[in-house]
C-alpha positions as a Markdown table, in Angstrom:
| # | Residue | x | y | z |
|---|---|---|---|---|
| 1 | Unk | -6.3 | 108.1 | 185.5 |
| 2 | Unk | -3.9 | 109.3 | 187.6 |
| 3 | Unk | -1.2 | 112.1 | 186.5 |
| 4 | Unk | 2.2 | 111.7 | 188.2 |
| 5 | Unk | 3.1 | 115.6 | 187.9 |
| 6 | Unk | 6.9 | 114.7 | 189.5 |
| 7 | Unk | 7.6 | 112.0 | 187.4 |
| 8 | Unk | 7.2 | 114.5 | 184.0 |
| 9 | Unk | 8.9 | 117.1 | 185.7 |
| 10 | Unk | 11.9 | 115.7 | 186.3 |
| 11 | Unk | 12.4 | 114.5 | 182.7 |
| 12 | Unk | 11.4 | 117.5 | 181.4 |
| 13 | Unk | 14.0 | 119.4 | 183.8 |
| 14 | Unk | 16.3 | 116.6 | 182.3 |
| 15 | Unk | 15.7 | 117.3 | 178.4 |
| 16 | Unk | 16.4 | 121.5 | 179.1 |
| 17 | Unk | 19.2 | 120.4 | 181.0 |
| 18 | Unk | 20.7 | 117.9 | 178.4 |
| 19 | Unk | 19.9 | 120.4 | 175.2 |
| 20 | Unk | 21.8 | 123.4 | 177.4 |
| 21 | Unk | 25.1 | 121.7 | 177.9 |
| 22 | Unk | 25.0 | 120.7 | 173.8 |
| 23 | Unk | 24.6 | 123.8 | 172.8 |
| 24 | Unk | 27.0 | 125.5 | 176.0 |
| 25 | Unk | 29.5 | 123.3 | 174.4 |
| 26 | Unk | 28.8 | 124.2 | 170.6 |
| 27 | Unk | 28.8 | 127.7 | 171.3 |
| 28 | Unk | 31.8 | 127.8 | 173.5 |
| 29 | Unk | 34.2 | 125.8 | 170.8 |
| 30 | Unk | 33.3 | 127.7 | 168.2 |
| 31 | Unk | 35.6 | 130.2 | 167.3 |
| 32 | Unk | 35.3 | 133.6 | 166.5 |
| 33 | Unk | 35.5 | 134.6 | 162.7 |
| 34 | Unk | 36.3 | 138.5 | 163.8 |
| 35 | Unk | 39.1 | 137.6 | 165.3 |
| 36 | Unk | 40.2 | 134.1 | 163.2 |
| 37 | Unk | 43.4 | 135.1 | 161.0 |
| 38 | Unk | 44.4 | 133.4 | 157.9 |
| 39 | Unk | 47.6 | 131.7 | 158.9 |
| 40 | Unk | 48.6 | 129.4 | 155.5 |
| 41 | Unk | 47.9 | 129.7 | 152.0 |
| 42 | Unk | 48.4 | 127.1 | 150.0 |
| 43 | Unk | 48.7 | 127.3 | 146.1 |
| 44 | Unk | 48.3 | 124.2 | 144.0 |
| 45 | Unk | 49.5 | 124.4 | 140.1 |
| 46 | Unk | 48.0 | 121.3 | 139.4 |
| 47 | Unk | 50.1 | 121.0 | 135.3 |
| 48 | Unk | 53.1 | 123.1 | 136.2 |
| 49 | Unk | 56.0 | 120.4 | 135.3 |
| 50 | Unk | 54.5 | 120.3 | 131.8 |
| 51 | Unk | 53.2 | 124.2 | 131.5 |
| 52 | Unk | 55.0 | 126.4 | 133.2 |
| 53 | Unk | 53.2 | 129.8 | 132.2 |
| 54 | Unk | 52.6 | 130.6 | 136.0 |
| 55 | Unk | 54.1 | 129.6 | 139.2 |
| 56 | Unk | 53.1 | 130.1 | 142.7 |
| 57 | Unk | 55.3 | 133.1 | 143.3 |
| 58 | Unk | 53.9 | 135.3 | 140.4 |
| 59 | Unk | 50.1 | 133.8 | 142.1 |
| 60 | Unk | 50.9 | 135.7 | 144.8 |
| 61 | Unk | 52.3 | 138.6 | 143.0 |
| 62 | Unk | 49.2 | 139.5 | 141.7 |
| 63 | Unk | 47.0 | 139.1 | 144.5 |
| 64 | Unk | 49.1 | 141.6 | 146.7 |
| 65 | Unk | 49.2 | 143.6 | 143.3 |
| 66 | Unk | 45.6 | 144.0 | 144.1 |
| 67 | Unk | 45.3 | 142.9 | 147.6 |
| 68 | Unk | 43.9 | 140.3 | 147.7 |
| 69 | Unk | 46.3 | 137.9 | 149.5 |
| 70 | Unk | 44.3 | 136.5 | 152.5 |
| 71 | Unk | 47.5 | 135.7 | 154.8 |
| 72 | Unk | 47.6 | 137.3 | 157.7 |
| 73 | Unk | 44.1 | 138.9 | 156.9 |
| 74 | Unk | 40.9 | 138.0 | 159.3 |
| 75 | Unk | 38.9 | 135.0 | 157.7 |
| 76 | Unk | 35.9 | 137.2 | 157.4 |
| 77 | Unk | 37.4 | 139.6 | 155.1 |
| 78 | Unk | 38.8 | 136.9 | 152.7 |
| 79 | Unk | 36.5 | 137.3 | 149.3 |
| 80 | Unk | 36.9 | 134.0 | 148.2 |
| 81 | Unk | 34.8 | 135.0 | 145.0 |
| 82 | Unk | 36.7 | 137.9 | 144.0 |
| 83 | Unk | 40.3 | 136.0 | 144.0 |
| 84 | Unk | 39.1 | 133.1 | 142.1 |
| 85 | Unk | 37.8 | 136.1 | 139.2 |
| 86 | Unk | 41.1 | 137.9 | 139.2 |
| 87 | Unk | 42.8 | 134.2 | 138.7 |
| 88 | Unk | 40.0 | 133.2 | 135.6 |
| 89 | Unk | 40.9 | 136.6 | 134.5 |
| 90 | Unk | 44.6 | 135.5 | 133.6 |
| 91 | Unk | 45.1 | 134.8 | 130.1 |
| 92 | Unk | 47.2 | 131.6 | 131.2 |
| 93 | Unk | 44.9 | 130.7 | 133.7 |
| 94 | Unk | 42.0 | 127.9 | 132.6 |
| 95 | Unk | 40.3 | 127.2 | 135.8 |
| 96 | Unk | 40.8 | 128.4 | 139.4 |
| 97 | Unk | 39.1 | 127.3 | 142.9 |
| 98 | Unk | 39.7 | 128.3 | 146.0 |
| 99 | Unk | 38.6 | 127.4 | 149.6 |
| 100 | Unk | 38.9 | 127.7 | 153.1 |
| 101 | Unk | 39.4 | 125.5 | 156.2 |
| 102 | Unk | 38.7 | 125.4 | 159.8 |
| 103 | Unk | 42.4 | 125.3 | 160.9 |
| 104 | Unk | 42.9 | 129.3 | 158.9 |
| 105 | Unk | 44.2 | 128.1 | 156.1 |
| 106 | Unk | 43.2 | 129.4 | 151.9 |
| 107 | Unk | 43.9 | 126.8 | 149.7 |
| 108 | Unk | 44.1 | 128.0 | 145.9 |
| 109 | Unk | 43.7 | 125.3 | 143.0 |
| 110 | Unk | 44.6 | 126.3 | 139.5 |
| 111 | Unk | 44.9 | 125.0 | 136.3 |
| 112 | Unk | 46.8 | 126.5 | 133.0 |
| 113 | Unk | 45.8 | 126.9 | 129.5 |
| 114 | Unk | 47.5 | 124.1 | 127.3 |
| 115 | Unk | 50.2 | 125.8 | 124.8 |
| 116 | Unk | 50.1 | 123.3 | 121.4 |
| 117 | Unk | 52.2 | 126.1 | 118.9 |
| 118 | Unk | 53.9 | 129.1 | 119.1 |
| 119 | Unk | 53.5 | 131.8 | 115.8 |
| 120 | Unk | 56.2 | 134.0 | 114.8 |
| 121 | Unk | 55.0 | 135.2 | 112.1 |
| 122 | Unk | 56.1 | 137.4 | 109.1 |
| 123 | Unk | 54.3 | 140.3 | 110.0 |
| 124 | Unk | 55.6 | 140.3 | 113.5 |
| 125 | Unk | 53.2 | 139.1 | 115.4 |
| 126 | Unk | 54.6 | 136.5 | 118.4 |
| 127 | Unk | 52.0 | 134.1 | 120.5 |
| 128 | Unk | 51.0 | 130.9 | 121.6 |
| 129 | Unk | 48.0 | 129.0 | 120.6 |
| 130 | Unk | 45.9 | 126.4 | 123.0 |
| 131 | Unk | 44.5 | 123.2 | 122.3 |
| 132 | Unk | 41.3 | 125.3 | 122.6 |
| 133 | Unk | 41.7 | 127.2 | 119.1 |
| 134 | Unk | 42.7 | 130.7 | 121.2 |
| 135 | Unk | 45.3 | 133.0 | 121.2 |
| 136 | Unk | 47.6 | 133.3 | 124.5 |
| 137 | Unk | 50.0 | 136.2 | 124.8 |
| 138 | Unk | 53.8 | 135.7 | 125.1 |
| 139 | Unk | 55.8 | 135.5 | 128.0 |
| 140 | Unk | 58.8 | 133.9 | 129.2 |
| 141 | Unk | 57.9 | 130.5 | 129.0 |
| 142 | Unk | 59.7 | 128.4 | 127.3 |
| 143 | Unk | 59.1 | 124.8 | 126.6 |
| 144 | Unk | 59.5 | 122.4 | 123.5 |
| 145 | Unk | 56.8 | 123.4 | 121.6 |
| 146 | Unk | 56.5 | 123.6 | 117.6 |
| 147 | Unk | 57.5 | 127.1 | 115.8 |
| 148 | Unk | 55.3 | 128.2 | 113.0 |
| 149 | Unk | 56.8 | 131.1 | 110.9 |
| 150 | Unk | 55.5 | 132.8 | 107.4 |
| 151 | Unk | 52.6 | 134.2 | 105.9 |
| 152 | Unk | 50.0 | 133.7 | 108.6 |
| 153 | Unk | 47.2 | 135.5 | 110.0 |
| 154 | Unk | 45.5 | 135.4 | 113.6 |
| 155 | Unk | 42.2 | 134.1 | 111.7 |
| 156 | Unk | 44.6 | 131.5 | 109.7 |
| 157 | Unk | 46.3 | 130.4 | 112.8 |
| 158 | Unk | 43.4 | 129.9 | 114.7 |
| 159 | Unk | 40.8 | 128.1 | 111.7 |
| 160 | Unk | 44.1 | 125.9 | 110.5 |
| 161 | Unk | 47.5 | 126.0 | 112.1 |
| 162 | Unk | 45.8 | 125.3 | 115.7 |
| 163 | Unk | 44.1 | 121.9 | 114.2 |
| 164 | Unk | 47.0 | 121.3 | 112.1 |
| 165 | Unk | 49.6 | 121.7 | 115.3 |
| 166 | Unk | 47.4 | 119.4 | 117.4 |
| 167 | Unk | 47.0 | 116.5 | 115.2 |
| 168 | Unk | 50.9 | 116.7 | 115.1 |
| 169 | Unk | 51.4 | 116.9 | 118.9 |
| 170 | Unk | 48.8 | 114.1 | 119.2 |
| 171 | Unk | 51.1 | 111.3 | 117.3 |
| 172 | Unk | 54.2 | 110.9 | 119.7 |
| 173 | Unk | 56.2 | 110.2 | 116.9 |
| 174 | Unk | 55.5 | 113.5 | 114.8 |
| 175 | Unk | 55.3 | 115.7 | 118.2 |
| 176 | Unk | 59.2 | 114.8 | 118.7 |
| 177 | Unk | 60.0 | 115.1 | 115.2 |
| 178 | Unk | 58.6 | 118.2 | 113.7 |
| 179 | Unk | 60.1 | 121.6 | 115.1 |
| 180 | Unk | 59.0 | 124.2 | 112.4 |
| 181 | Unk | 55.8 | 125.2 | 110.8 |
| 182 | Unk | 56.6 | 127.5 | 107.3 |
| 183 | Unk | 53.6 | 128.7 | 105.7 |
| 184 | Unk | 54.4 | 130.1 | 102.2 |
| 185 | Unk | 52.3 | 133.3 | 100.6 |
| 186 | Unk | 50.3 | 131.2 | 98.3 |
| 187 | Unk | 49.8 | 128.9 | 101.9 |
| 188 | Unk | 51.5 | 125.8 | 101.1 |
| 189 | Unk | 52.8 | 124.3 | 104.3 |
| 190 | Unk | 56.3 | 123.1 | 104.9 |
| 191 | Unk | 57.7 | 121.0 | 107.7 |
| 192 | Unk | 61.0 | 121.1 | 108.9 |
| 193 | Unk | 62.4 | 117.7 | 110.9 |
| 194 | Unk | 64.8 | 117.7 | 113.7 |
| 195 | Unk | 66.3 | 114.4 | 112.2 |
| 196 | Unk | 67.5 | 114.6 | 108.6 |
| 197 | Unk | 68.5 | 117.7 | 106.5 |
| 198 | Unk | 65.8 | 118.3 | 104.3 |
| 199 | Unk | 62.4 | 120.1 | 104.2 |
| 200 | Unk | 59.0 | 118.0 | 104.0 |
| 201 | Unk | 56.2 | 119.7 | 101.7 |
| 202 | Unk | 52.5 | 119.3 | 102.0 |
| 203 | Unk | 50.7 | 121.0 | 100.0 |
| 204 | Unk | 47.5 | 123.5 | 100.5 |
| 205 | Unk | 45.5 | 122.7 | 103.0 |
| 206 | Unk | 41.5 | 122.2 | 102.1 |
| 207 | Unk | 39.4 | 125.2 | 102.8 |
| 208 | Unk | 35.7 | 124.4 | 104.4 |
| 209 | Unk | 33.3 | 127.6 | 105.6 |
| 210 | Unk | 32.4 | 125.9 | 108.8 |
| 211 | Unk | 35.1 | 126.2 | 111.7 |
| 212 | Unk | 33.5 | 122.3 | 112.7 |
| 213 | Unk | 34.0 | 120.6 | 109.8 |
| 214 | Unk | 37.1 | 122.5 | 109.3 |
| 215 | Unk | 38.6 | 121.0 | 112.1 |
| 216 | Unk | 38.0 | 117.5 | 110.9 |
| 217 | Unk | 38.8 | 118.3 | 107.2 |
| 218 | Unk | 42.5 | 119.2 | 108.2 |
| 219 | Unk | 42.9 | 116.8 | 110.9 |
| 220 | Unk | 42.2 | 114.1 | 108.1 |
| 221 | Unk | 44.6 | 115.9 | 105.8 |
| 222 | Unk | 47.8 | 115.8 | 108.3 |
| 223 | Unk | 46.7 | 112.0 | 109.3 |
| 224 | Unk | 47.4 | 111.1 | 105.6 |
| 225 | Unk | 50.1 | 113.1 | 104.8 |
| 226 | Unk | 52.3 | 111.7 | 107.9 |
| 227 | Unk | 51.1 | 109.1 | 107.3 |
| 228 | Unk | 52.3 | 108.3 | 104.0 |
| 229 | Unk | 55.3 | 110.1 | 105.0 |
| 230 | Unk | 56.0 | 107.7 | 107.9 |
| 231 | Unk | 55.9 | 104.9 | 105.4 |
| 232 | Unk | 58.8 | 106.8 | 103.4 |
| 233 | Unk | 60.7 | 106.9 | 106.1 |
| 234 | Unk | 60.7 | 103.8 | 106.5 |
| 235 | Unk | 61.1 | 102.3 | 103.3 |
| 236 | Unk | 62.7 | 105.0 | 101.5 |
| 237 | Unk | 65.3 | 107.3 | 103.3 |
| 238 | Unk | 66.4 | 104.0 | 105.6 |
| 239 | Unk | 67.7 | 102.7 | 102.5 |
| 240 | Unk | 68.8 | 105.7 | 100.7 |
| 241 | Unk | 70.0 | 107.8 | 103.6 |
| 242 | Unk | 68.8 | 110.7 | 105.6 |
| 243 | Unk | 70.7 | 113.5 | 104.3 |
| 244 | Unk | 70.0 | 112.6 | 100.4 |
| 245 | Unk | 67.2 | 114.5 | 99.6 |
| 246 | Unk | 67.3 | 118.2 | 100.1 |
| 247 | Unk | 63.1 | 118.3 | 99.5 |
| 248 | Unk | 60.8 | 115.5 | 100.1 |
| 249 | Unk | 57.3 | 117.0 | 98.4 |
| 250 | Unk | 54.1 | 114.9 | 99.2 |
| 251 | Unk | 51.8 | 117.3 | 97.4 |
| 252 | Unk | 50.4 | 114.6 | 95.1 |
| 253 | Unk | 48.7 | 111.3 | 95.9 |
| 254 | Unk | 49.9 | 108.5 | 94.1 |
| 255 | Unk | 53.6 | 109.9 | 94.5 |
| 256 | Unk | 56.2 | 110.9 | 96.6 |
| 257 | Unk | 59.1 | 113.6 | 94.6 |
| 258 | Unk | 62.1 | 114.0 | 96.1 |
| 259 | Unk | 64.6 | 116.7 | 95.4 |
| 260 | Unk | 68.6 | 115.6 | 95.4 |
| 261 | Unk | 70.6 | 117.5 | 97.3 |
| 262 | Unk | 73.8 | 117.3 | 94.9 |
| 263 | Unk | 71.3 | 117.5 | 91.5 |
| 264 | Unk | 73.4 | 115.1 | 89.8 |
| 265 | Unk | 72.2 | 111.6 | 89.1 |
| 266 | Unk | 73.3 | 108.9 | 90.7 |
| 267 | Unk | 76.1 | 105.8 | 90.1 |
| 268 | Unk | 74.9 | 103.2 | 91.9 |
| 269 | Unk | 73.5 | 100.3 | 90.4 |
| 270 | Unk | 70.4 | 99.9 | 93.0 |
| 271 | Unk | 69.2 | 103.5 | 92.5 |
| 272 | Unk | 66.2 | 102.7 | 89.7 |
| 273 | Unk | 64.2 | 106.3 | 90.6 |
| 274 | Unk | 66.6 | 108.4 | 90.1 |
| 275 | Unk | 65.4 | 110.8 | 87.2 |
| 276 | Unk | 68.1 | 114.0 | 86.5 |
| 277 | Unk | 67.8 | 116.3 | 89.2 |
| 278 | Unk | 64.8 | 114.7 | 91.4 |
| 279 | Unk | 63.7 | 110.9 | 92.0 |
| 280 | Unk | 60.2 | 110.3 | 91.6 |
| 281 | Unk | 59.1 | 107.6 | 94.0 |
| 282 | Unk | 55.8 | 105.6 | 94.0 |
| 283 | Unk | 54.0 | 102.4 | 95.0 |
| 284 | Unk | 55.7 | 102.5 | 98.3 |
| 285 | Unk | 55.3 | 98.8 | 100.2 |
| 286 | Unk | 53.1 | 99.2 | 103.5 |
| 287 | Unk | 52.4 | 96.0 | 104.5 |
| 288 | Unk | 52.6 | 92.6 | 104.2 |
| 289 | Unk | 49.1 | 92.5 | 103.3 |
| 290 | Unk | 48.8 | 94.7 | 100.7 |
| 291 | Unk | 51.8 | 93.1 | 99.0 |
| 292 | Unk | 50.0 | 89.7 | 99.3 |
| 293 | Unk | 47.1 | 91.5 | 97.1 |
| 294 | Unk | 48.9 | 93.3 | 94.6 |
| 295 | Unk | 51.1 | 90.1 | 94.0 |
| 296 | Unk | 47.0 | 88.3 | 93.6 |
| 297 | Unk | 45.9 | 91.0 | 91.3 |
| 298 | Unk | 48.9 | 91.2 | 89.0 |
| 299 | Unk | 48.9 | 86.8 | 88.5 |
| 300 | Unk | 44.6 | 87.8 | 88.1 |
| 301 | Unk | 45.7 | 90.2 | 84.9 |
| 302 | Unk | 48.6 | 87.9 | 83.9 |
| 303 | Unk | 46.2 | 84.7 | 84.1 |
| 304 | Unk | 43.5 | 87.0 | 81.9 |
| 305 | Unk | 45.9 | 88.3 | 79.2 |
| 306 | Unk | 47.9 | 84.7 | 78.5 |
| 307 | Unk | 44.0 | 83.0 | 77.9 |
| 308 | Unk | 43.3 | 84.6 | 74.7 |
| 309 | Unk | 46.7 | 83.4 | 73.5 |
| 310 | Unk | 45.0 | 79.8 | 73.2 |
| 311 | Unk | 43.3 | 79.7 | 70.6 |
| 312 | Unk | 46.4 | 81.4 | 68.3 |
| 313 | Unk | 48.1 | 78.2 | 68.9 |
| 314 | Unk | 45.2 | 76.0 | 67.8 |
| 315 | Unk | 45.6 | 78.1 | 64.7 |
| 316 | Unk | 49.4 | 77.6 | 64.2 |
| 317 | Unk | 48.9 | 73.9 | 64.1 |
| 318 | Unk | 46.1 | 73.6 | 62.2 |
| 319 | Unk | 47.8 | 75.5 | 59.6 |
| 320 | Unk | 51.0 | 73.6 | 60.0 |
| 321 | Unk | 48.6 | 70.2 | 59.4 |
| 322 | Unk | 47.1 | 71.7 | 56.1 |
| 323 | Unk | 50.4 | 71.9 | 54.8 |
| 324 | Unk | 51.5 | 68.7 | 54.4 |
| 325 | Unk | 47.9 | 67.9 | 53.1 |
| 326 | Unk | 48.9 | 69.9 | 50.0 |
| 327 | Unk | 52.8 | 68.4 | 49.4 |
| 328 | Unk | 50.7 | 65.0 | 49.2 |
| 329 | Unk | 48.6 | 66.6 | 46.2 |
| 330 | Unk | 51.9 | 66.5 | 44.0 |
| 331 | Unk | 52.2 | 62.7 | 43.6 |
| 332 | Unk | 52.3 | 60.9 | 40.3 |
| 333 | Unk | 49.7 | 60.1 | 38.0 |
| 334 | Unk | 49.0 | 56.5 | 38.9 |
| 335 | Unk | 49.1 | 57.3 | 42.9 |
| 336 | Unk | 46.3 | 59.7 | 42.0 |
| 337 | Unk | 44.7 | 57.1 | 40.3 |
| 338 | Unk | 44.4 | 55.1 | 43.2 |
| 339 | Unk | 43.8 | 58.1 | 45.9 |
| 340 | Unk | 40.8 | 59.1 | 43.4 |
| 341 | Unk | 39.4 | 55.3 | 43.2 |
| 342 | Unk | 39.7 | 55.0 | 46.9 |
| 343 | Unk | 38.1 | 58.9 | 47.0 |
| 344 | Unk | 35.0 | 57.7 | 44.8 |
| 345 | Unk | 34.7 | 55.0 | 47.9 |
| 346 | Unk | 34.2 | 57.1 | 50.3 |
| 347 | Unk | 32.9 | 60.2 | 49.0 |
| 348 | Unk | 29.6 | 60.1 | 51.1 |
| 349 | Unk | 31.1 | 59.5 | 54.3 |
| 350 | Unk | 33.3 | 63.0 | 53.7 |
| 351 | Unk | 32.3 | 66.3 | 53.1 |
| 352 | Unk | 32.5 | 68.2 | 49.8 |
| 353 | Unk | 35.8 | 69.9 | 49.0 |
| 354 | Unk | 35.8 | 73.5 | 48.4 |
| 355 | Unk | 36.0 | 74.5 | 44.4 |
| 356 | Unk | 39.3 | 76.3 | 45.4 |
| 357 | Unk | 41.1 | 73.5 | 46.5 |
| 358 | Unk | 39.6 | 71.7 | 43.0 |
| 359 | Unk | 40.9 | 74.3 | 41.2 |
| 360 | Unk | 44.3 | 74.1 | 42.7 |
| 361 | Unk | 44.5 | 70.3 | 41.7 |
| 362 | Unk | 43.1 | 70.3 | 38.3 |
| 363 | Unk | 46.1 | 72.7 | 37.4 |
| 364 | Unk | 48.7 | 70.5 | 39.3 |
| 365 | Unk | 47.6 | 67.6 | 37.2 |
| 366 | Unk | 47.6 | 69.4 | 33.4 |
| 367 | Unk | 51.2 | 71.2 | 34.8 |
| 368 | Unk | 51.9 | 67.6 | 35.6 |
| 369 | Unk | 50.5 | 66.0 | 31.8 |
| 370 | Unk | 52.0 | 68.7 | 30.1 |
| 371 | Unk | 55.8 | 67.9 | 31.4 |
| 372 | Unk | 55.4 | 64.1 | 30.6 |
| 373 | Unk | 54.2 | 65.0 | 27.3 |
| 374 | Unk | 57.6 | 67.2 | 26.7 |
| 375 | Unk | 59.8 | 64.5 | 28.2 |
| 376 | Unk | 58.2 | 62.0 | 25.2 |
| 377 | Unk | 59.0 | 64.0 | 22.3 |
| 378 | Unk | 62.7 | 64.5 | 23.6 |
């Protein structure tokens, strides 16, 4: 076999030729990173319309604070890792990512730290608190967020007022509603309304040793408590008015006490709760529903207590028929004749008469004898 030594040189001269212009014009495109300058940076606040702890400007603030702020810097000497740790290591900050591109820009991504209640508390202590159960410092920010004021602890805020403050902010309803969190010393927890003048009490809220059942525990206990105090609202103060009760206390279960706000009772004729100084209100209608079965178990009860009344009648005129059985007793002497003939008759088709009612007519008929006797000697 013959080997056609021009043939395989030429491709071969061909492949080394084909592989040096790739990499000629790889190499030559390229550019230089020593002498590649950041020329953008770009910082993305991905939440700031809703939190608005941070902003760009104070971003960049820092990073020349420690400088760290790649524009105008070679790309080589931008520590991505390094920037994206000062970021983390904001108290605001929750995540941070940052990146660069072939056209010399840094892009910076950043998320904040979700603010759910603000504590201003007794003792003088002044801080947020995030839907993650931690503490965030203060700052200038300011946003609509729900004050909590009184008797409370860092350990308190974060094991109860955190979970209480987000199962508020999580019903729309309640989250525009409620402004103010007061915690009392003996840690009864009051809620003050933006609409209507009066103050809503809750109670204590249950204490569980384990911060994850905890959570659920008091989540359950606000659910019920706005709950039936939703219902109120709508049923009650709609009908009353908002600015009648000065205290609306929902402490207990199977009530609802509300405070007057001029302690004097009231005039009207439709007011049936109103007790001196307070109205105690109960059995609040929900729904259609459970109207339909409270209506079905009150005509069950009525239904049970009117069938023992039955026999009581059956009574009443049985005693009513042995009456006139008695006035037919009194007859004169030859009609007893004849009822005691036709008696004889039929004396064992009937049963025996008891020797009381014997009695009772053997002295009927001497009173009887003895009178006609009288009337003969006369």
């Amino acid at each position: 076999m013959r080997i056609h030594w021009k043939k395989t040189l030429v491709i071969t001269t061909d492949i080394l030729l084909a592989g040096y212009l790739v990499l000629a014009f790889t190499a030559f495109n390229k550019p230089d990173e020593s002498q590649r300058l950041c020329t953008q940076v770009n910082i993305d606040i991905q939440d700031e319309a809703t939190n608005g702890f941070i902003n760009a400007q104070e971003i960049k603030r820092r990073l020349e604070k420690e400088h760290l702020y790649p524009l105008s810097q070679p790309m080589r000497k931008v520590n991505l890792r390094e920037i994206e740790e000062l970021l983390k290591a904001s108290p605001f900050v929750k995540t941070a990512e940052c990146y660069k591109t072939e056209g010399g820009a840094v892009n910076i991504t950043l998320t904040q730290r979700m603010p759910v209640v603000r504590v201003k508390a007794s003792n003088g202590d002044d801080y947020y608190l995030d839907d993650k159960d931690c503490v965030m410092p203060n700052s200038h920010y300011t946003s609509d967020l729900i004050i909590a004021t009184g008797d409370i602890s860092k350990s308190f805020a974060t094991h109860y007022l955190s979970p209480m403050s987000k199962a508020i902010m999580a019903n729309p309803l309640w989250s525009n509603q409620i402004e103010q969190i007061n915690v009392l010393p003996d840690k009864t927890i009051e809620l003050v309304p933006r609409v209507g003048n009066h103050i809503i009490g809750l109670g204590t809220i249950p204490y569980n040793k384990y911060k994850s059942k905890q959570n659920a525990i008091v989540t359950a206990f606000i659910e019920k408590k706005l709950s039936r105090l939703e219902k109120f609202y709508r049923y009650g103060l709609s009908q009353a008015g908002w600015n009648r009760y000065s205290y609306i206390n929902l402490a207990f279960d199977n009530q609802i006490i509300c405070k007057r706000r001029d302690g004097k009772p009231t005039r009207e004729e439709d007011d049936l709760h109103t007790l001196s100084e307070s109205d105690v209100i109960g059995n609040v209608p929900e729904t259609h529903e459970e109207r339909t079965s409270t209506e079905k178990t009150e005509t069950k009860e009525k239904s049970k207590v009117s069938t023992p009344e039955k026999p009581k009648k059956e009574e009443v005129k049985s005693k009513k028929d042995e009456k006139p059985k008695e006035k037919k007793t009194e007859k004169p002497q030859h009609a007893e004749k004849t009822t005691k003939e036709k008696a004889s008759t039929h004396t064992a088709d009937k049963p025996k008469v008891r020797t009381k009612d014997k009695d009772k007519e053997k002295t009927s008929h001497t009173k009887s004898e003895a009178k006609k006797e009288k009337t003969k000697k006369h």
